[in-house]
C-alpha positions in Angstrom: 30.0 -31.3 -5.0 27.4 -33.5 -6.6 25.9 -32.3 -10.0 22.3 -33.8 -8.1 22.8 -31.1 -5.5 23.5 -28.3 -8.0 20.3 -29.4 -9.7 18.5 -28.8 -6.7 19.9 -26.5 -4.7 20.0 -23.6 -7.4 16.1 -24.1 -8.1 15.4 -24.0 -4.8 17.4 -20.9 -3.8 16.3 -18.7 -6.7 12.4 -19.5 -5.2 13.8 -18.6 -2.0 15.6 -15.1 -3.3 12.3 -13.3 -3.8 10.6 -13.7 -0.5 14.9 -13.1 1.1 14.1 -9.9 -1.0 10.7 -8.8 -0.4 10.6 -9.0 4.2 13.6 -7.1 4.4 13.0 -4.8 7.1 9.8 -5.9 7.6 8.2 -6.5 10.9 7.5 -9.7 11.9 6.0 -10.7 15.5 6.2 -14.2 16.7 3.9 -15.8 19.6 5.5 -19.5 20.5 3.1 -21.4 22.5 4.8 -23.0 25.4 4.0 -26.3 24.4 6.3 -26.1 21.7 9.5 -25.2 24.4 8.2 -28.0 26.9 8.6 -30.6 23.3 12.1 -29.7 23.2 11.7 -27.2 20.3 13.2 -24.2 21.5 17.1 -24.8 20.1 15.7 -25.1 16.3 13.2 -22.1 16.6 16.1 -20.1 18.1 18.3 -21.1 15.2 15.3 -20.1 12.8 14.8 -16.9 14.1 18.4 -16.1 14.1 18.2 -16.9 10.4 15.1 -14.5 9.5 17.2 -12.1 11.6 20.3 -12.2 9.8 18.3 -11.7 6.3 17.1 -8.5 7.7 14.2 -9.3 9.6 13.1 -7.8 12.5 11.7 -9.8 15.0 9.4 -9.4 18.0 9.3 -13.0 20.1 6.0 -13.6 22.3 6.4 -16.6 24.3 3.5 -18.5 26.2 3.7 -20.5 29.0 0.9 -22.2 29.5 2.3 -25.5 30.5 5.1 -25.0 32.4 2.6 -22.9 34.8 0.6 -26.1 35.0 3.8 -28.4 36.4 4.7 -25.4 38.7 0.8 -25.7 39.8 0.8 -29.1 40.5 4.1 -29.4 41.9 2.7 -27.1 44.7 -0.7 -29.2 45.1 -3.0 -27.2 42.6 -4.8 -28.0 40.1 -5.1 -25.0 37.2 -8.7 -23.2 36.7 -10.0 -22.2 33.3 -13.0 -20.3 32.5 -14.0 -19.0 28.7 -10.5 -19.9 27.4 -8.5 -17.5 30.2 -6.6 -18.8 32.8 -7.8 -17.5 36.5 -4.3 -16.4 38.2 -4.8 -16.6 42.3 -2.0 -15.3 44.2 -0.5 -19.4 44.0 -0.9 -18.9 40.1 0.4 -16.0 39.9 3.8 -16.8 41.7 3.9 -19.7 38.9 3.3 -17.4 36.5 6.1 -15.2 37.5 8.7 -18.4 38.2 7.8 -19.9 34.9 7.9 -16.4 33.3 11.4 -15.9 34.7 12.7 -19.6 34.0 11.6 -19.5 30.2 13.1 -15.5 29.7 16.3 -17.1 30.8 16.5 -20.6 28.4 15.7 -18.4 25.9 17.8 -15.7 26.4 20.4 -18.2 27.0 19.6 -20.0 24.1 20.2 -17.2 21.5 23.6 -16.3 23.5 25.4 -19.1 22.9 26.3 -18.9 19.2 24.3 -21.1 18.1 27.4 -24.1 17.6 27.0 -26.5 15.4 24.3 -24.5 13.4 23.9 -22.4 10.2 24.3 -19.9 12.7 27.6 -21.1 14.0 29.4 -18.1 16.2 25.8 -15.6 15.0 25.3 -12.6 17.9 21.5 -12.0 18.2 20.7 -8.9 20.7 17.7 -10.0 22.8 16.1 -6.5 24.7 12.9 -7.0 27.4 11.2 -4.8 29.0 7.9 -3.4 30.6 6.7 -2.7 27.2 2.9 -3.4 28.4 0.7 -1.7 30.3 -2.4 -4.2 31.6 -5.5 -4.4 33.1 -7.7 -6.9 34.9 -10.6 -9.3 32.9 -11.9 -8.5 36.4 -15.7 -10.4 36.8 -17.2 -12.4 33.8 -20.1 -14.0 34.0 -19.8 -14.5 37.8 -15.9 -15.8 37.6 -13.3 -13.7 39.3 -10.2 -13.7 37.0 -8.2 -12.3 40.1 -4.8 -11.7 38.8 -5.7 -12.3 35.0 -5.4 -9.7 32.6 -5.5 -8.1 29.2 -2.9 -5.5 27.1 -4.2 -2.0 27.6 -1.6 -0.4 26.2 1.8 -1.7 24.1 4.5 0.7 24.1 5.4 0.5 20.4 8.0 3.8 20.5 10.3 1.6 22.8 9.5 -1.6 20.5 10.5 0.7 17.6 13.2 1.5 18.9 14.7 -2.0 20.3 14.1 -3.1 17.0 15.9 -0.1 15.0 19.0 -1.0 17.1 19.1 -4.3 15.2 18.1 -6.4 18.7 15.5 -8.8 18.8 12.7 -7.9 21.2 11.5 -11.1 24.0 8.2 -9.9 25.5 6.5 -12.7 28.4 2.5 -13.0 28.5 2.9 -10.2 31.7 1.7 -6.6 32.6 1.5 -4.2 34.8 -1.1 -1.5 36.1 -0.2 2.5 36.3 0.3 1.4 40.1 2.2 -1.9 39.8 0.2 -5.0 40.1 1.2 -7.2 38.1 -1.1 -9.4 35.6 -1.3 -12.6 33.6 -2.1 -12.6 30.2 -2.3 -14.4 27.5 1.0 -14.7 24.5 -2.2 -14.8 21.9 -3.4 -11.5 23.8 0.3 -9.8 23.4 1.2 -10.7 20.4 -2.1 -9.4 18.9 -1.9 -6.5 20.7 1.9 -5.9 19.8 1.5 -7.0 16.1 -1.6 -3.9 15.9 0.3 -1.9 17.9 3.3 -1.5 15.1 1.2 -2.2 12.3 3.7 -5.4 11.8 3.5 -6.8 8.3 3.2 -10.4 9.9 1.6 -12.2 13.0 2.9 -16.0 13.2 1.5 -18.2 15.9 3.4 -21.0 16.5 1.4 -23.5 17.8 0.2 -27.2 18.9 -2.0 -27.6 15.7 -1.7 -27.2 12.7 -3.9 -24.6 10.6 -7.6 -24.2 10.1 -8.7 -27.2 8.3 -11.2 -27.1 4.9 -13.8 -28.2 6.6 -13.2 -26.7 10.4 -15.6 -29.2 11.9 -13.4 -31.8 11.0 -10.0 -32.8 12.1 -7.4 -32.2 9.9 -6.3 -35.5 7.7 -5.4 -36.5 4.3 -8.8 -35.8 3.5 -9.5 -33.0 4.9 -6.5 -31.2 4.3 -4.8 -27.4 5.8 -6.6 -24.3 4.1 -3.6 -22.6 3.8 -5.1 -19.5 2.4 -8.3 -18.0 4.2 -9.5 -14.5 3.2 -10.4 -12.4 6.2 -14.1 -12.1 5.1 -14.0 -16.1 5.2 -12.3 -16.3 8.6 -15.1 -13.8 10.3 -17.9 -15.8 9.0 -16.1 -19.3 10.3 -15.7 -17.9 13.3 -19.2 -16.7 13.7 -20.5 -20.1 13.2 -18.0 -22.1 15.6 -18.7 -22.2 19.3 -16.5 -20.3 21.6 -13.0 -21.7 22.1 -12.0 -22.9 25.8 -8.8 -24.3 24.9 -5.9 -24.0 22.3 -6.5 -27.1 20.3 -10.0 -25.8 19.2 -10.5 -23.9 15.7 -11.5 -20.9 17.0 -8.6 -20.4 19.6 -6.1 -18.5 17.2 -8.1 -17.9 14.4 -10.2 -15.5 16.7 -6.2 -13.9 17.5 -5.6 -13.8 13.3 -9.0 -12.2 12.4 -8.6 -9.3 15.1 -4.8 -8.7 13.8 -5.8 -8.4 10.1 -8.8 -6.7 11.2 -6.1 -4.2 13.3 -4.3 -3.6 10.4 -1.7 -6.6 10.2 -2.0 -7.8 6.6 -1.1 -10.9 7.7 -1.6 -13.6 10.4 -0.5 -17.5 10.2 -1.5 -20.3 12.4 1.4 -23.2 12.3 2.7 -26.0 13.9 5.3 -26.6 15.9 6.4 -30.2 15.4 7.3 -29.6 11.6 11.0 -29.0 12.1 11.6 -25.4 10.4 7.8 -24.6 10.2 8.6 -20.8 10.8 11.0 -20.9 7.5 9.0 -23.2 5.3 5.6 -20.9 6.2 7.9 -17.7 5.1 10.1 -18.4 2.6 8.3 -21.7 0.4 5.5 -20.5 -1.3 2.8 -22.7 -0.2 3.7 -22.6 3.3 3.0 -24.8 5.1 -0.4 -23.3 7.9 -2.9 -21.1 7.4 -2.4 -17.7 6.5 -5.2 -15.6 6.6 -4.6 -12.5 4.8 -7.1 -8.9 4.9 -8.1 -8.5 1.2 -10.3 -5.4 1.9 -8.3 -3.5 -1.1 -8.5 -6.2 -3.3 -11.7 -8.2 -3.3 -10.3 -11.7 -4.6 -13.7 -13.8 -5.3 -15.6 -16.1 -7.7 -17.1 -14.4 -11.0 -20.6 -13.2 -11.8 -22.3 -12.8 -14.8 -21.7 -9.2 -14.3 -17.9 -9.6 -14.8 -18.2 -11.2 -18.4 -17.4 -7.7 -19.7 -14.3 -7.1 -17.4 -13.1 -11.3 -18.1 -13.1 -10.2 -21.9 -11.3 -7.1 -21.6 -8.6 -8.2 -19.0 -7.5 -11.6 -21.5 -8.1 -9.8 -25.3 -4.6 -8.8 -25.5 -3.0 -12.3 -24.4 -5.5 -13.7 -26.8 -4.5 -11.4 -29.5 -0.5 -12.2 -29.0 -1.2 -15.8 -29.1 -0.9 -16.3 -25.0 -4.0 -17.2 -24.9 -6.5 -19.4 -26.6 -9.8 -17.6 -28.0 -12.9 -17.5 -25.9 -15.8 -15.9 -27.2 -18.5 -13.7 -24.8 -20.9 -16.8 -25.8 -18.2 -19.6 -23.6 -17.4 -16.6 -20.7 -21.2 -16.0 -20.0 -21.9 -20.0 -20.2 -18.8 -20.8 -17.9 -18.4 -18.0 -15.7 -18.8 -19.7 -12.9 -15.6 -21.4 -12.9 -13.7 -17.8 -12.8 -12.0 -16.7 -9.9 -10.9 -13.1 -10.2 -9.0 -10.2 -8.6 -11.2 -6.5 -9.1 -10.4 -3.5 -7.5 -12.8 -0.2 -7.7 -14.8 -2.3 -10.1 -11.8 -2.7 -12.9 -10.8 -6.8 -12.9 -7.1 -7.2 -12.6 -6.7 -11.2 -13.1 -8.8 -14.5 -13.1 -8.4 -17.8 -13.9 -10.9 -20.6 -14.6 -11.2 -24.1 -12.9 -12.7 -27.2 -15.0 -13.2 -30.4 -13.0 -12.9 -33.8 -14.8 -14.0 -35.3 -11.6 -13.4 -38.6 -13.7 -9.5 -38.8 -12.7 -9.9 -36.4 -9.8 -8.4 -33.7 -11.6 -8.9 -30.3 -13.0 -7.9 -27.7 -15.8 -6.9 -24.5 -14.3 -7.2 -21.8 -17.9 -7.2 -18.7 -18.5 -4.8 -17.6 -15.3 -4.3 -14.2 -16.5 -3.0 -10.9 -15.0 -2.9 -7.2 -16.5 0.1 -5.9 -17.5 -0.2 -3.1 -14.6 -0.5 -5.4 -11.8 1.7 -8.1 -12.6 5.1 -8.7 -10.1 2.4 -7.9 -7.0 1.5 -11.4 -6.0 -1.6 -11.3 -8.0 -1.2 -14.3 -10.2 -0.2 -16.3 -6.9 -3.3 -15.3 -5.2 -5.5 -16.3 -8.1 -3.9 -19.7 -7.9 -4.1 -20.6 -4.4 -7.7 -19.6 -4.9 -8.0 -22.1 -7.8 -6.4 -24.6 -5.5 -8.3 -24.1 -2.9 -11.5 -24.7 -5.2 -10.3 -27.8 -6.9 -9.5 -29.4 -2.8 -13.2 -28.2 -1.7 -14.3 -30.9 -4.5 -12.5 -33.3 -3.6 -9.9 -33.4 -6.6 -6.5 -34.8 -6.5 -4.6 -32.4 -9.1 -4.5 -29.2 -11.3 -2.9 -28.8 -14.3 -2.4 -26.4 -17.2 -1.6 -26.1 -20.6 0.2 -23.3 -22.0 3.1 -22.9 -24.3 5.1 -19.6 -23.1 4.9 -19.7 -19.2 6.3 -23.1 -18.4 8.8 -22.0 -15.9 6.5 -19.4 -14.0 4.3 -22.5 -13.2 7.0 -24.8 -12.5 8.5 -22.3 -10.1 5.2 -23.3 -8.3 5.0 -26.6 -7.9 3.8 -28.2 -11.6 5.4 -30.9 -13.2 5.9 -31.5 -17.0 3.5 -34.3 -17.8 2.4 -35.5 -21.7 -0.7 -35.2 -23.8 -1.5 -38.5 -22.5 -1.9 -38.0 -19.0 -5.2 -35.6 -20.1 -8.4 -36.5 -19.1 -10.1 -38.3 -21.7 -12.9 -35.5 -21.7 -9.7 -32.9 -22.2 -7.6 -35.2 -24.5 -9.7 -35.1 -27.6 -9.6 -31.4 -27.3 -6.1 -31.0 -27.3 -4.8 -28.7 -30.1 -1.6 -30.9 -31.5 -0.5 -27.7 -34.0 -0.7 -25.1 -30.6 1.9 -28.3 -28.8 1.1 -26.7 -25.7 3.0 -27.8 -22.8 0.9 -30.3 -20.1 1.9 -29.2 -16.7 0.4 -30.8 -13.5 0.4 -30.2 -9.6 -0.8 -32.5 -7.1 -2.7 -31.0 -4.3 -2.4 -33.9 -1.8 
């Protein structure tokens, strides 16, 4: 074995350890559009999933179906109808519906039966349980359209989930329902796996999907300059929404965000939006800490936001100790009040729990990240993480290229996370004649494109 793969595998796998740790026996629910089965994506996903399973995962798998009712549609002569973003099911759609329903349960079913030859998952049994765990009713008339045989969750029986899932099996549910007196009804996977995901308070909703995230700037396409958000607080993703225009089909901003915002809002914590046609999207999103959509996350416990002069107190007393040990360099009240603007912090019940500070040296594209500190009492939550992402987040919003840090104990913490060791003379020249050469602090850099 090549002393090159040592070198990288063992980084890489103590990244990976923690997350491996952290979701075991957490509940995850998955909603696959269809596109991504009519691409010829459905053997990797299955062997992804099987994976999450096996490190003690438990899965609930939404699939959609959206175009492989379309090709039963048109095979028969019809064209598909659309109104508001819903699909409206006449008898003809709905006997696609219920063929393409059938055919997909089965490939996929199939699919995970095999043992997975060939794979990391070579001779793996995964379980797969179905069942009438929804009970639906109809959109009925909107706006003068009759949805017919379209419908939406009324009712998710999460006891039987539960249950399915405590067996160690993993749970396939199809975009249908049924009334207290047996008609059946189309939905939507979004509308499931929402309803699903609330239903047993899961700790993650992951839609796996034909885009690719929520863009910076949602007006935009995404591109090199206008890159994924792959972080967007739930106060942030209510407000985008508010100001987009209503989504009519899946490709539009709106379409799944409007799904993640009513999860988190539901009580999922959690609720990603990523594409399909990265191979292993579903593990690099989990288990790489940038992922690699857009998560957006409830932070109603935590407010996670950009200083105010009436935090200068809190700033002062959350970094005097690390400044006192020699962690961190001296700032005086005088420098917070004047700067604090570039602070991003973490406060809960009022009492500030980390921040960080972000100086642009828009000269070289670039910025100094300082300052990133958390209390004692919070730190191993995530905190730290959070405050960077926000930091990155910032320094992409203006258009920079890079981060980077100077510090002379945490090296490995920031490495772990994407920085690279880089010399005094990479600085800015703005930062590089205030470089302290008796402190030798240690230039670390991340690019964020």
């Amino acid at each position: 074995m090549s002393a090159v793969f040592n070198f990288t595998f063992v980084p890489w796998f103590r990244s990976v350890a923690p997350y491996i740790h952290k979701f075991r026996n957490q509940t995850f629910v998955i909603g696959v559009a269809g596109e991504a089965v009519a691409a010829g994506k459905l053997h990797h996903l299955v062997q992804d999933l099987a994976m999450i399973q096996s490190m003690g995962v438990k899965l609930v798998l939404v699939h959609g179906f959206r175009p492989q009712v379309n090709e039963q549609l048109r095979a028969k002569g019809h064209q598909p109808r659309y109104s508001h973003g819903i699909r409206i099911t006449d008898e003809v759609a709905l006997d696609c519906a219920q063929e393409a329903a059938g055919q997909l349960r089965y490939e996929i079913e199939a699919a995970f039966s095999q043992g997975l030859p060939n794979t990391p998952m070579a001779d793996s049994t995964v379980r797969v349980i179905s069942g009438n765990f929804i009970t639906a009713r109809p959109v009925g008339i909107v706006d003068g359209v009759d949805f017919q045989h379209s419908g939406l969750v009324r009712k998710v029986d999460a006891g039987g989930i539960q249950r399915s899932l405590d067996m160690g099996a993993l749970v396939l549910m199809s975009p249908f329902g049924f009334s207290p007196t047996g008609e059946a009804f189309n939905l939507t996977m979004e509308d499931v796996a929402t309803s699903v995901a609330v239903a047993l308070q899961a700790d993650k909703l992951l839609f796996v999907t034909e885009v690719a995230g929520i863009a910076l700037d949602p007006a935009q396409p995404v591109s090199e300059d206008n890159p994924i958000d792959t972080e967007l607080p739930l106060a942030a993703a209510e407000k985008m929404l508010a100001e987009l225009p209503s989504p009519t089909q899946p490709t539009d901003t709106a379409f799944y965000l409007q799904h993640c915002v009513r999860a988190c809002k539901g009580g999922v914590e959690r609720s990603h939006i990523i594409p399909f046609h990265v191979d292993g999207a579903l593990l690099l999103e989990i288990y790489v800490h940038d992922g690699i959509g857009t998560m957006v996350v409830d932070e109603k416990l935590e407010s996670l936001r950009e200083a105010t002069a009436d935090d200068v107190g809190g700033i002062l007393q959350l970094i005097e100790p690390f400044e006192r040990d020699g962690t961190l360099v001296k700032r005086s009240r005088t420098e917070i009040e004047r700067d604090v603007d570039h602070y991003t912090i973490i406060e809960h019940d009022g009492v500030i729990f980390a921040c960080a500070a972000l100086y642009p040296y828009p000269e070289k594209r670039t910025a100094e990240m300082a300052a990133l500190t958390v209390s004692p009492q919070a730190q191993g939550q995530g905190d730290g993480e959070r405050v960077l992402k926000r930091i990155e987040q910032r320094a992409r919003a203006a258009g920079l290229e890079s981060i980077f840090v100077l510090t002379t104990r945490t090296m490995h913490w920031f490495i772990k996370r994407g920085f690279e060791p880089a010399g005094p003379d990479w600085l800015p020249e703005g930062r590089k004649g205030k470089y302290n050469w008796d402190r030798k602090s240690q230039v670390l850099v991340k690019k964020l494109v």
